[in-house]
GUDRENFI-910708 format. One line per 5 residues: their letters; for each residue x, y, z of C-alpha. Coordinates in nm, 4 decimals, always signed. Layout:
a> X/Y/Z ~ ...
//
This chain:
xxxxx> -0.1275/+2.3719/+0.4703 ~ -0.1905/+1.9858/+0.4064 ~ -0.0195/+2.0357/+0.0588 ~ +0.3020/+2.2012/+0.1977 ~ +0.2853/+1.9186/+0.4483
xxxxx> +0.2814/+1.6369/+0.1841 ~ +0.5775/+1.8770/-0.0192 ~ +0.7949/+1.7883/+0.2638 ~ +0.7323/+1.4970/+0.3001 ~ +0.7821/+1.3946/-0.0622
xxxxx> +1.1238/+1.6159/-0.0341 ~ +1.2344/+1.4925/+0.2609 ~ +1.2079/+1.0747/+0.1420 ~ +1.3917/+1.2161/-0.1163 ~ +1.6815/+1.3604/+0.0436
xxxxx> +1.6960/+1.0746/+0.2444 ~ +1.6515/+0.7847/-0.0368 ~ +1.9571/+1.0304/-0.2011 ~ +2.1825/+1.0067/+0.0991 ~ +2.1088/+0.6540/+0.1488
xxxxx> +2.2271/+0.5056/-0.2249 ~ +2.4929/+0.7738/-0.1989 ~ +2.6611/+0.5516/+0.0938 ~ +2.5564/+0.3027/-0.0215 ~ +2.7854/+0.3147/-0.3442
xxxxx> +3.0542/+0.5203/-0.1336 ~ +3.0290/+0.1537/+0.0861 ~ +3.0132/-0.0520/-0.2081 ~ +2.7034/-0.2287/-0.0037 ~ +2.6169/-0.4533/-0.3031
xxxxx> +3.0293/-0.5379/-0.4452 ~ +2.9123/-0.4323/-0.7805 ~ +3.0971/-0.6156/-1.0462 ~ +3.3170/-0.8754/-0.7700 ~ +3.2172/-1.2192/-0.8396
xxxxx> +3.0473/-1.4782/-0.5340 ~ +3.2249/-1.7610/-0.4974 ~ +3.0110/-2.1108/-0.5069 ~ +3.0162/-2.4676/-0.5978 ~ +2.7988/-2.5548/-0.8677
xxxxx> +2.6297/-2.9231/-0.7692 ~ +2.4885/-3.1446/-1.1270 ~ +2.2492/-3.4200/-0.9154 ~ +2.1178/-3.5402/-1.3275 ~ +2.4989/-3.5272/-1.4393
xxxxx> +2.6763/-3.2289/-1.6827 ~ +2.6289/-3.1862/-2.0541 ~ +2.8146/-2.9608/-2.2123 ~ +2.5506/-2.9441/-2.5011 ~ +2.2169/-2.8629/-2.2789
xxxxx> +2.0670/-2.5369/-2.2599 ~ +1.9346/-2.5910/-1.9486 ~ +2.0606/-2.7923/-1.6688 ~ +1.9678/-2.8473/-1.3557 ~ +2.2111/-2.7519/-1.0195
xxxxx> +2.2398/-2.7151/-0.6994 ~ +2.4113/-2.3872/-0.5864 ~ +2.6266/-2.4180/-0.2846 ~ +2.7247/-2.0945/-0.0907 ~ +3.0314/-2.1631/+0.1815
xxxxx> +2.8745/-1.9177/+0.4573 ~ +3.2518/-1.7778/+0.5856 ~ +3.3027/-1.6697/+0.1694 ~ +2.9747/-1.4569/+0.1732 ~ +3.0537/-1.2889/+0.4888
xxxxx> +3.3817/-1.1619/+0.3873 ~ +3.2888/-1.0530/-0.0292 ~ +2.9623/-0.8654/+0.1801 ~ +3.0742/-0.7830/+0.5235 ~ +2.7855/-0.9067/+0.7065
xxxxx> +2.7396/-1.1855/+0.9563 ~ +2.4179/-1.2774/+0.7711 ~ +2.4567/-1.6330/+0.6143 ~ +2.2733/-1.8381/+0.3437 ~ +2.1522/-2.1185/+0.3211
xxxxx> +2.4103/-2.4016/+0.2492 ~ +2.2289/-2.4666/-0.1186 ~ +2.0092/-2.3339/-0.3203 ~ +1.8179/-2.5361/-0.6514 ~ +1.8136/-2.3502/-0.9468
xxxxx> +1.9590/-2.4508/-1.2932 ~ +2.2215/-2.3320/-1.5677 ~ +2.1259/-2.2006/-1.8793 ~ +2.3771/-2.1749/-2.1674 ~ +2.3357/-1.9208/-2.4667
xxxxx> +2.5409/-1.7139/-2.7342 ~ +2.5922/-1.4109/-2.4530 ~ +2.7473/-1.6989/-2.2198 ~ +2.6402/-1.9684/-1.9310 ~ +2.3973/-1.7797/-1.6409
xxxxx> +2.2999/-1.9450/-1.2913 ~ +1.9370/-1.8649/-1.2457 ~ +1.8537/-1.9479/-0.8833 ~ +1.4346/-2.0946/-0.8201 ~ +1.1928/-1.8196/-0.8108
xxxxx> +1.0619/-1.7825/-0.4326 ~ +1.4603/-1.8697/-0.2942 ~ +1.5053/-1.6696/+0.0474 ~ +1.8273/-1.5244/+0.0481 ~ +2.0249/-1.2732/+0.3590
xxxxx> +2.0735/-0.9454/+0.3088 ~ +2.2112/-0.8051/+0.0864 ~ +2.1960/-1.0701/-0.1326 ~ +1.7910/-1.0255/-0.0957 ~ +1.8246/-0.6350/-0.2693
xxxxx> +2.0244/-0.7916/-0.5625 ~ +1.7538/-1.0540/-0.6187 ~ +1.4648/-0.8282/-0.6030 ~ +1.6490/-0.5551/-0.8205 ~ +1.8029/-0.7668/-1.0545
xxxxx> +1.5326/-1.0823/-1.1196 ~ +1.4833/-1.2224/-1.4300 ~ +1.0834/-1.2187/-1.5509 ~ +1.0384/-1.5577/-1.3816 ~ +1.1092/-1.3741/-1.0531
xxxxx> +1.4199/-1.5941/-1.0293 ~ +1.7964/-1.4253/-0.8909 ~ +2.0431/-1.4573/-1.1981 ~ +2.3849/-1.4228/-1.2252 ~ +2.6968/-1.4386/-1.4973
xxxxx> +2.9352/-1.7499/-1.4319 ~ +3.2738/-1.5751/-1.4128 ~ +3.5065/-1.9108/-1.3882 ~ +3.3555/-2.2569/-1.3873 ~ +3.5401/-2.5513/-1.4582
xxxxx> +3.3105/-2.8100/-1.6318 ~ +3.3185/-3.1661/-1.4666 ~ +3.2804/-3.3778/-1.8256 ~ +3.5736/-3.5859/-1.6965 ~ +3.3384/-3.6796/-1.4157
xxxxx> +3.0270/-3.8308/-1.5662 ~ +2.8985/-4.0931/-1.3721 ~ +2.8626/-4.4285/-1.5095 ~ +2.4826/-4.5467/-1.5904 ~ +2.3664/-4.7338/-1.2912
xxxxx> +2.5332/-4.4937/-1.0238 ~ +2.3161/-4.4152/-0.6968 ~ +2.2154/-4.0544/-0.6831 ~ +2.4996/-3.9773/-0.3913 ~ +2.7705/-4.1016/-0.6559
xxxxx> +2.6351/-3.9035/-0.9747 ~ +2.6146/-3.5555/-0.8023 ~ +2.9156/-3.3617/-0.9601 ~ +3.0810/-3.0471/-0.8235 ~ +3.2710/-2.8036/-0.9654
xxxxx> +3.4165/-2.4811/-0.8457 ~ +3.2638/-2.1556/-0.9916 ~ +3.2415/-1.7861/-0.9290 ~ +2.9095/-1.5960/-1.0138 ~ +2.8991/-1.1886/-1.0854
xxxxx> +2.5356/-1.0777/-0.9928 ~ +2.3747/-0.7564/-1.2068 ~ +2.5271/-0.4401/-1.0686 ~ +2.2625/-0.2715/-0.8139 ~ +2.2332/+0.1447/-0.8154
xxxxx> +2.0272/+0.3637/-0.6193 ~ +1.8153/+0.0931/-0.4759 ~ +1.5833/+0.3693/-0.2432 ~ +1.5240/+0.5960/-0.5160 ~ +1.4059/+0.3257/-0.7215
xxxxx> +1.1923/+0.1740/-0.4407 ~ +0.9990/+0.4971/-0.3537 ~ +0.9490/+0.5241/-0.7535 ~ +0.8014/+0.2140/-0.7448 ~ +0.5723/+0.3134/-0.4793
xxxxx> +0.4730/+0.5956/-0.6360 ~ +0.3670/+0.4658/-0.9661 ~ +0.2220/+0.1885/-0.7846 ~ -0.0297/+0.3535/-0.5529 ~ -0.1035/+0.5950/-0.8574
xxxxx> -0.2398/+0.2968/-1.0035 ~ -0.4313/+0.2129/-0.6528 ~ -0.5887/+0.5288/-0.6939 ~ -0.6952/+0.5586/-0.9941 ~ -0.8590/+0.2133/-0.9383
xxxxx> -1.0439/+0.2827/-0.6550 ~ -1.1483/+0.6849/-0.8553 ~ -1.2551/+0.4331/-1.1269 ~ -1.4940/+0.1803/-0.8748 ~ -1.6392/+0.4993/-0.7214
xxxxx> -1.8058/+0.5839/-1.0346 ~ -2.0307/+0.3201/-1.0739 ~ -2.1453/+0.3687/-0.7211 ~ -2.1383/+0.7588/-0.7013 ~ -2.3214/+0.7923/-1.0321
xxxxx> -2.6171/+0.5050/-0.8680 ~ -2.6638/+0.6964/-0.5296 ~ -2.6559/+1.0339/-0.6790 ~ -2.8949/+0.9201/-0.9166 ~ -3.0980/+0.7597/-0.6454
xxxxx> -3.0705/+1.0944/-0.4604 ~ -3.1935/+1.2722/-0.7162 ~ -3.4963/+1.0631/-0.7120 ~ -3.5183/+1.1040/-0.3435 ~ -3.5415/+1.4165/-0.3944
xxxxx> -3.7822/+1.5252/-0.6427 ~ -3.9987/+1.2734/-0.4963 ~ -4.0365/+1.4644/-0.1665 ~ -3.8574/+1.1675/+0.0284 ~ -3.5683/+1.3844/+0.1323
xxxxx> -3.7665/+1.6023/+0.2784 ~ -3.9555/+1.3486/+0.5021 ~ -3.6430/+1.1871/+0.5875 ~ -3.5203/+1.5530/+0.7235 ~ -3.8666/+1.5701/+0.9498
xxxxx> -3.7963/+1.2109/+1.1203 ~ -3.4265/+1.2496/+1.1934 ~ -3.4301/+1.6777/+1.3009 ~ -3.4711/+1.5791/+1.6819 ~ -3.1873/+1.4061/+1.6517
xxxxx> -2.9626/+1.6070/+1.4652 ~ -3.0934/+1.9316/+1.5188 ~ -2.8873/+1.9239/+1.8783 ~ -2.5502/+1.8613/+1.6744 ~ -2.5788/+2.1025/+1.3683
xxxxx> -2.7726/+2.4224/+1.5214 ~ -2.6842/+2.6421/+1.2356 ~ -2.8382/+2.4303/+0.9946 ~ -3.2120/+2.5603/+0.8870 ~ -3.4584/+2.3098/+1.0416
xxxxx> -3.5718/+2.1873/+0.6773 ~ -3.2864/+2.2506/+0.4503 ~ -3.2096/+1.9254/+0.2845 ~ -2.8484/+1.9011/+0.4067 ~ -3.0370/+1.7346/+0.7390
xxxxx> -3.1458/+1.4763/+0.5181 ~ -2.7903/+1.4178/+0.3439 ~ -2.6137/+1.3900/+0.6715 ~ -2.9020/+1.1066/+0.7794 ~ -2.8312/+0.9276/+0.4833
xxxxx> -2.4462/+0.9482/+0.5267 ~ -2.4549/+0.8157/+0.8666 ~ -2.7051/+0.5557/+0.7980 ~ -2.4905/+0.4113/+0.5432 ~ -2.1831/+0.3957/+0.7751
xxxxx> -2.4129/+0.2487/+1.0171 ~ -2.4727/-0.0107/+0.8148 ~ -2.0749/-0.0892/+0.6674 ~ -2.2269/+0.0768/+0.3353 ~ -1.8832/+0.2971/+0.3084
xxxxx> -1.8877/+0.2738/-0.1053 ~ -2.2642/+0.4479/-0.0370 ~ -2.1780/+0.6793/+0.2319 ~ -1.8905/+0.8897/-0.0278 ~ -2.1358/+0.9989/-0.2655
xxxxx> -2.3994/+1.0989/+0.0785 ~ -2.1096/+1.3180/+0.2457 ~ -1.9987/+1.4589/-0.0810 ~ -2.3682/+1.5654/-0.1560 ~ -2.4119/+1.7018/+0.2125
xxxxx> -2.0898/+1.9095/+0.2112 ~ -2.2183/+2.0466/-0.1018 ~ -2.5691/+2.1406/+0.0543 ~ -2.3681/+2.2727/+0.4057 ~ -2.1428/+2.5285/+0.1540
xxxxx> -2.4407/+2.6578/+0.0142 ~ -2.5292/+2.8038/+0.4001 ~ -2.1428/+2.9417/+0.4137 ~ -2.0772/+3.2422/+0.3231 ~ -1.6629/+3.1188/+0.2789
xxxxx> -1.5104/+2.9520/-0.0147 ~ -1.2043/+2.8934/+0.2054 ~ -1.3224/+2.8049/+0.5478 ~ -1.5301/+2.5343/+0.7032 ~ -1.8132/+2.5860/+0.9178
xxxxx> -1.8832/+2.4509/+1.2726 ~ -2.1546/+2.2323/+1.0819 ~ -1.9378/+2.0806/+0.8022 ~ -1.6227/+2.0436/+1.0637 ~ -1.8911/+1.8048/+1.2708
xxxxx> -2.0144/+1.6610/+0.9787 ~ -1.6635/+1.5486/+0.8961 ~ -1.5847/+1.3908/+1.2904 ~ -1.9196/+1.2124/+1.2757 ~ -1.7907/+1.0500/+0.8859
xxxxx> -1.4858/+0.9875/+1.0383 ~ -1.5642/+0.8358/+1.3275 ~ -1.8967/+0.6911/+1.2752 ~ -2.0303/+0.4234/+1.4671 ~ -2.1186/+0.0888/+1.2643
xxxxx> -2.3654/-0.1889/+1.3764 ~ -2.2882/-0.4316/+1.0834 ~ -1.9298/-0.5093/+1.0060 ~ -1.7823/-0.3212/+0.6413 ~ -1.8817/-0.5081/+0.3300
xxxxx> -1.5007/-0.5880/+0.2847 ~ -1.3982/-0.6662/+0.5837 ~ -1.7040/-0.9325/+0.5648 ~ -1.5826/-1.0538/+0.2400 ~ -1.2346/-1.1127/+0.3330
xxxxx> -1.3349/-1.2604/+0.6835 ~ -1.6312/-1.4543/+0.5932 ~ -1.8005/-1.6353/+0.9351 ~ -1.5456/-1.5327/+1.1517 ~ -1.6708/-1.1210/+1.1613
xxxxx> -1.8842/-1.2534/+1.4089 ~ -1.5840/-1.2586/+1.6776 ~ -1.5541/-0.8960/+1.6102 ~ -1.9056/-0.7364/+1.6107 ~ -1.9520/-0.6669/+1.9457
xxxxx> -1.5815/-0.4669/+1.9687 ~ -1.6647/-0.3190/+1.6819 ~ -1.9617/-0.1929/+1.7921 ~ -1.8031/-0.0815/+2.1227 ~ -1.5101/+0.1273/+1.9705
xxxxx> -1.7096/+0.2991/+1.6684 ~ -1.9492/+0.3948/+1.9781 ~ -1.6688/+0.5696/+2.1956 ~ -1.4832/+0.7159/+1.8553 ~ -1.8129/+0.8934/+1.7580
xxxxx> -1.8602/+1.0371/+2.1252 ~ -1.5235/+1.1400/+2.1738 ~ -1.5671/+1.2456/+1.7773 ~ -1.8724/+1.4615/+1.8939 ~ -1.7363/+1.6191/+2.1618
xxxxx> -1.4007/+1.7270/+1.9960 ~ -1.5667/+1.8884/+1.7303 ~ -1.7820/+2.0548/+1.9768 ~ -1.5138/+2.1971/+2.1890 ~ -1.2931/+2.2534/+1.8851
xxxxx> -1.5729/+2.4887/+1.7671 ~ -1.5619/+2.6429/+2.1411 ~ -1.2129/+2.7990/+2.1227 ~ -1.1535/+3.1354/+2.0444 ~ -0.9401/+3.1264/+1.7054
xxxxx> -1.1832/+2.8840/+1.5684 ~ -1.4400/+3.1664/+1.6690 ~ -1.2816/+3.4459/+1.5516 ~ -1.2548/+3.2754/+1.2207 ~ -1.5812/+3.0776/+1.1822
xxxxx> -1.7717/+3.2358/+0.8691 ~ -2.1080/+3.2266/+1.0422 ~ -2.0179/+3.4541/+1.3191 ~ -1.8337/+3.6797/+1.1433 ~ -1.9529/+3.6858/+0.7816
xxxxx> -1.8447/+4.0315/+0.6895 ~ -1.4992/+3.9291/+0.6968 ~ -1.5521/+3.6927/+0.4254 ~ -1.6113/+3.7174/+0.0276 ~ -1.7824/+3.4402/-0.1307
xx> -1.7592/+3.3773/-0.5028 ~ -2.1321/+3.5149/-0.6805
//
């Protein structure tokens, strides 16, 4: 069900990123291909010769309202510089500029690798005939001259953004699959140890009053006991990295007692809530690493709402398990009605 869930999803962004660039070109939102007009401002003077010059863009606020059709306006001018070269003269705006909509789309679709908003001068009448003597103040050298600036043409801007969000929290996960490693491969290891060393085992004897109550069906010293104790211990203690490989290696123990390949039992359902939900007495390791000093404002609420989420965590599950679908189709009561793989 959860993959036909994230099919729509998926389908439905689509149809909607679709239907949004589709009015958006029907619109001509962006005025692909009609030029801005601006005043170019030289505060170091013009020459001709330089590949690189420094200016001050000026944007008359009235002008961009009527080429866009908002009633967002710019700022009055923006630094950047002109750069001259054999495909013609470009105005590259400073990286980090903060420009209105939807001037902002065009500079995040259309920036150069420096992160900086360029654009094609269309007309531009250079202001040689008004080079300032040597010796002017900086008010008298600052030349202006009249230009028009085309901006790339911007296409399907939705589309593009969920691809970018798709390839970029690909890359998120296969960074964190790739940190879990290292850790899963330690604990395992260290479970293993546990294990053949008979410390499992005692662990399962010192926590069965406790969790005896919330996972009945499980045999009193099957070693899944002393999975879910280590699980929850390392929640307890903000050890999520350590509690993965614990609740992988307990689900694993709790399907060996179901007779299902397909359906969860009461005990791995509550053994889910109680992961979920778990209560913590010290702070996450991240969390502490990005807070530092100031975690200690939020132990005690911490404390206080990982308390009350693994109640009402406790008691859902138990309820859940109470109704009589989930009965009919729990694998423990009716065992018959399920065929487990040999």
């Amino acid at each position: 069900m959860l993959n036909y869930i994230w099919a729509g999803l998926i389908v439905s962004s689509l149809l909607f990123a679709v239907g949004y660039d589709v009015r958006d070109m029907r619109l001509d939102r962006y005025r692909n291909g009609e030029p801005l007009p601006v005043e170019l401002a030289f505060p170091e003077g013009y020459d001709s010769a330089a590949r690189r010059v420094p200016v001050q863009v000026m944007i008359n606020g009235d002008e961009y309202g009527r080429l866009y059709g908002t009633e967002a306006r710019p700022q009055r001018r923006y630094f950047g510089y002109l750069s001259t070269s054999q495909e013609g003269a470009q105005v590259r705006f400073e990286a980090g500029s903060a420009f209105p909509e939807p001037l902002a789309t065009i500079a995040r679709i259309s920036k150069s690798n420096e992160d900086e908003l360029q654009g094609t001068l269309v007309t531009f009448t250079a202001p040689e005939s008004l080079q300032s003597s040597p010796g002017s103040s900086a008010s008298e050298a600052l030349l202006v001259a009249p230009a028009t600036v085309r901006f790339e043409p911007v296409r399907f801007v939705k589309i593009t953004a969920i691809s970018a969000a798709a390839i970029e929290f690909a890359q998120t996960a296969a960074e964190i699959a790739l940190s879990l490693v290292g850790v899963m491969s330690l604990f395992l290891g260290m479970l293993k140890i546990g294990e053949a060393s008979g410390v499992i085992f005692a662990l399962v004897k010192l926590v069965r009053p406790i969790l005896r109550p919330l996972f009945p069906e499980v045999p009193a010293d099957h070693p899944a006991l002393g999975m879910i104790a280590l699980n929850i211990t390392a929640n307890v203690f903000g050890l999520g990295n350590a509690a993965t490989p614990f609740g992988i290696k307990a689900m694993e123990e709790l399907q060996k007692l179901n007779p299902s390949d397909d359906t969860a039992t009461n005990p791995m359902v509550m053994l889910l809530a109680i992961n979920t939900a778990s209560i913590q007495l010290v702070p996450p390791v991240l969390l502490l690493a990005l807070m530092g000093l100031q975690i200690n404002q939020l132990i005690f609420p911490i404390i206080i709402t990982t308390s009350l989420s693994l109640l009402v965590a406790i008691v859902a599950a138990k309820l859940y398990a109470k109704l009589p679908s989930v009965r009919a189709s729990d694998p423990n009561r009716n065992p018959s009605g399920f065929a487990s793989t040999p």
